[in-house]
Structure formats: C-alpha cells, structure tokens
C-alpha angles and dihedrals in degrees: 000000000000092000092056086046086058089050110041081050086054093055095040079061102040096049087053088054093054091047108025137270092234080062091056091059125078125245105252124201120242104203113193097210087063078061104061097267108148111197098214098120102241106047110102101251090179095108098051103044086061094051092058084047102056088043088053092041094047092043113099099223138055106310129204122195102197134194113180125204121308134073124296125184118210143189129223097293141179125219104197134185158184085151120191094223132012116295136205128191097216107205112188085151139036141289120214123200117231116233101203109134088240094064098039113064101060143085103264135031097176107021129184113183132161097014130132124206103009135167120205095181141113109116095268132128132243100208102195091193081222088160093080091041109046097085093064084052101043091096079176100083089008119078087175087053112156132215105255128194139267122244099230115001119191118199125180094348123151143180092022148123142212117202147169086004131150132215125188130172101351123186097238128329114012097216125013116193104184116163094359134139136199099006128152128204110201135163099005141154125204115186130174121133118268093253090054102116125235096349091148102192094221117354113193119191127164096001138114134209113018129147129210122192148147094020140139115219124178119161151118098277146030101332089215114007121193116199139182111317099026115125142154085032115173125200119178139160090010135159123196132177146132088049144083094282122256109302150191120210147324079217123183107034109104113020141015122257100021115169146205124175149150094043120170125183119181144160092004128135136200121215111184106341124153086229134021116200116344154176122199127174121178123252112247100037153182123243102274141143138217117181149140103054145144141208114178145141096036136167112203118194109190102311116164097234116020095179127032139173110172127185101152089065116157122128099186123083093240096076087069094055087061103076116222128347142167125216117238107205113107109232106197146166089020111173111189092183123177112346122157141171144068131337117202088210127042100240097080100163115045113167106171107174130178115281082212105044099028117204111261125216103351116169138203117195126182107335124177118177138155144193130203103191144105110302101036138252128021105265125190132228124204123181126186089346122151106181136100137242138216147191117359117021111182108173089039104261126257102207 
C-alpha cells in the first residue's frame, strides 16, 4: 500500500511538471474594495488600487484585479510586471480621473508596462474628465500648452487583450501601444467631442502585430494613428467620425529611417470625419518608408477628404515660412481598393507625394465616390504619383 502511495505521489509530480504548477493552482480574485478602494467619486483610490496589484502580480496563479461597479476616482498610476502568472484588470465601474494638478499634467494616467498575458475587460467606463483639461493642450490658441495623460497606456505589454471597454473624455489620447506585441482591441468605444484637441482614439508607435476591430471611435483627433515602428497592423469592423480619419504618420519629423509596414484597413467607415484614410509625412523630412498597406472595403459618409496622401503635412504657420520643400520619406506599395460613398468636398481623392521622393506603386481599384455639393462633380488630384488604377473610377482617376 505504501508502495502505490509513493507512486501515485511520483505521477501527480511528474504530470505538474508537464503542464505546469501555476496551472495547479487556482485564479484567485483581487477586489479592490477589500483593498481599501471607496466608490464615492472623489476619495483617491490610487493606493489601494496598487496594493491589490502587486498581490495579483506576485501571486502564482491566474489573478484578477476586480473593481466592481461605482465610481471610483484615480490618480496618475503604474501597473507594473513582471507578473508570476496571467493577469487580468476586471472594470465593471468607472474610473474617474483625478484632477489634482499633480496628476494632470503627465503622460499616463492608467498605465500598464512590462506585463504578459494581460486582460483590460469587463463592460466599465474610464471617464478622463478631459473637459476641464483641454485648454492647457490646445497649443493652438495656447503658447504655454502643457503635455496631458492618456487614459490607458500600454508599454511593453504582450500576448494581451483589451475588450468591451469605454472611454469618454479623455485628456489627451484614449489609448497609447508603444513597444507592444500581439495585442488585440475589440469591442471598444472612444468618445470626446470633435473640438477636443489632440484625443487620438488609439495611437500605435513602435509595435507589431496588433489587431483592432468591432469598435466605435469619435474624437478630436486621428481616430486610430500609426506612427514609426508599427507594422502588421490590422483594422477591421471600425467606425470613425467625428475625427481626423484613420492615418498613417505623420512620418519623417523627428529621426531618419523611420518605418511603417504591413498595414491593413478593412471593413471600416467614416461618418463625418474630417479625414478618411490617410498618409502624411512632414515637409522637410527625414529619410523614412511606409509601404505595404491596404485600404479596402470602405463606407464613406460624408467625410471632407476620403483619400488622402500628404506630403506636404505641416499644421503650424511656420512651415509656410520655410519656402519650398520635399518630403523625404519613400510611400510605396500603396492598394486603395473598393472604397465607395460620399464626399462632403468635391476633391475626393487627393493624393499629393514628394517631388523628390514620388509615390511607387499606388493603386486605385475600384472607387466610386460622389459629391452632391456646389461645383459639380468629385473630382480627384495626384502629384508626383507613379501607380495605376482599375475597375470604377468615380471621380475619374488621376494616375
């Protein structure tokens, strides 16, 4: 008997060693009212909210850091790993953002870095009380304008994904990736008013492989931005508008040989936007490339500009002062594949390239697209353009 004992004792070890002792032990939830959290709506809740962190993080199994429904104010905060098993920040609330000097004029207000494996869900609302804060960011009518947080920033994050999430009112961008991998956006909503300045819905910069889908996005700014180091990027089943369209760039400003590649936009419409899809590089530049990307199946509804290359970007009144100037960064392999709708000004396809770095291989298929205003028809500009186009061309295509 005591022989099988010892046996059956071998085989229970050596099975958690083929499949893993974290997933012998049981999830465990992390509330933070346990913590000390009070949903009032004007206690700091910041303290607490770490404590049940670092207990999740250090804990060996599946944690769960839950904050059930209520209002909960927070100051600027850090959720750091490494984390010994997968993690997920459970928000059937809300989150209120503080607006205490000392947590508004900074980068994050909910930051993630340095995690693997991690869930933002649960149906909740992050509320970044950006209404009080946008005067100090319009650097449009502000010369003292101050840097202001985003609502959730993920840093070095991988293997994770945010869903059935709202965002109201943030400070500045909603959500900030930046040095991410593997991450996937679903099911969420973005709000802040179209005169908000600088609320990016999602901004992605130096990341790969993440995937946006099934989301709602209106704001003051690019509803998605892609910046340098963001590639195999893919947007599905999104609406934007109000907003400034779904972009790439701007590319070339600050350092050579920026990149962006591997884009893919599908399935999305714009209802209102000031912009559809759209690439903008700044004039001067730096050497950079964007190629390899894709915008097809798209509704427009009345955006200003459905179709925009720009490589003349720059939004202050100094550029001007400059005299001429080419952009250097190299836009290639370029598809704009069945895109149809209404434009609310009658040049609908605007593609404006570097005459010293042309566009390569840009290509229009099938594009049907009206306008019912003053002046006639939609008509379409190409500058410095070498491409071809198929199928459809309404307006008449320029390549």
């Amino acid at each position: 008997m005591a022989m099988r004992c010892g046996f059956d004792i071998f085989v229970l070890l050596l099975f958690l060693c083929i499949i893993g002792v974290n997933s012998a032990i049981p999830p465990k939830i992390f509330d933070v009212v346990k913590y000390g959290a009070i949903a009032d709506g004007k206690t700091d809740n910041t303290k607490a909210f770490v404590r049940a962190w670092k207990d999740a993080c250090a804990y060996g199994g599946r944690s769960r850091v839950w904050i059930p429904k209520g209002t909960f104010m927070l100051g600027s905060v850090s959720f750091e790993g490494s984390c010994n098993g997968s993690m997920a920040f459970l928000i059937k609330g809300t989150l209120k953002a503080s607006m205490d000097p000392r947590n508004m004029f900074t980068d994050t207000w909910i930051g993630f870095r340095y995690v693997n494996n991690l869930t933002v869900k649960g149906g909740g609302v992050l509320d970044g009380e950006g209404n009080v804060a946008w005067p100090y960011n319009d650097c449009r009518t502000n010369s003292q304008c101050k840097p202001l947080p985003a609502t959730l920033r993920f840093d070095f994050i991988t293997k994770s994904k945010v869903l059935n999430l709202r965002s109201i009112n943030s400070k500045s961008t909603h959500f900030n990736i930046f040095a991410c991998e593997d991450m996937e956006f679903s099911h969420v909503r973005l709000r802040a008013p179209a005169n908000s300045p600088n609320t990016d819905g999602i901004h992605i910069g130096s990341s790969t492989n993440i995937k946006i889908s099934h989301s709602i996005i209106t704001t003051g700014d690019d509803c998605i931005s892609m910046v340098s180091g963001s590639q195999n990027i893919e947007i599905y089943d999104v609406a934007c508008g109000p907003g400034h369209g779904i972009s790439i760039g701007s590319l070339g400003r600050s350092h050579d040989h920026e990149y962006v590649k591997g884009i893919s936009v599908r399935n999305c419409s714009f209802i209102g936007s000031d912009n559809g899809v759209r690439i903008k590089t700044w004039s001067p530049s730096l050497y950079s490339v964007a190629s390899n990307i894709t915008f097809e199946d798209i509704v427009m509804q009345s955006p200003s500009n459905p179709i925009v290359i720009d490589q003349q970007y720059c939004p202050s009144s100094h550029c001007y002062l400059q005299g001429e100037s080419s952009s250097a960064v190299q836009i290639k392999d370029v598809t704009f594949r069945n895109i149809w709708g209404i434009s609310s000004t009658k040049v609908a396809v605007n593609l404006q390239c570097s005459g010293a770095m042309p566009c390569k291989n840009v290509k229009l298929i099938n594009i049907d697209l009206g306008y019912n205003g003053p002046g006639g028809r939609a008509t379409s500009m190409c500058s410095h353009v070498i491409g071809s186009s198929y199928g459809k061309q309404v307006p008449a295509g320029c390549l």
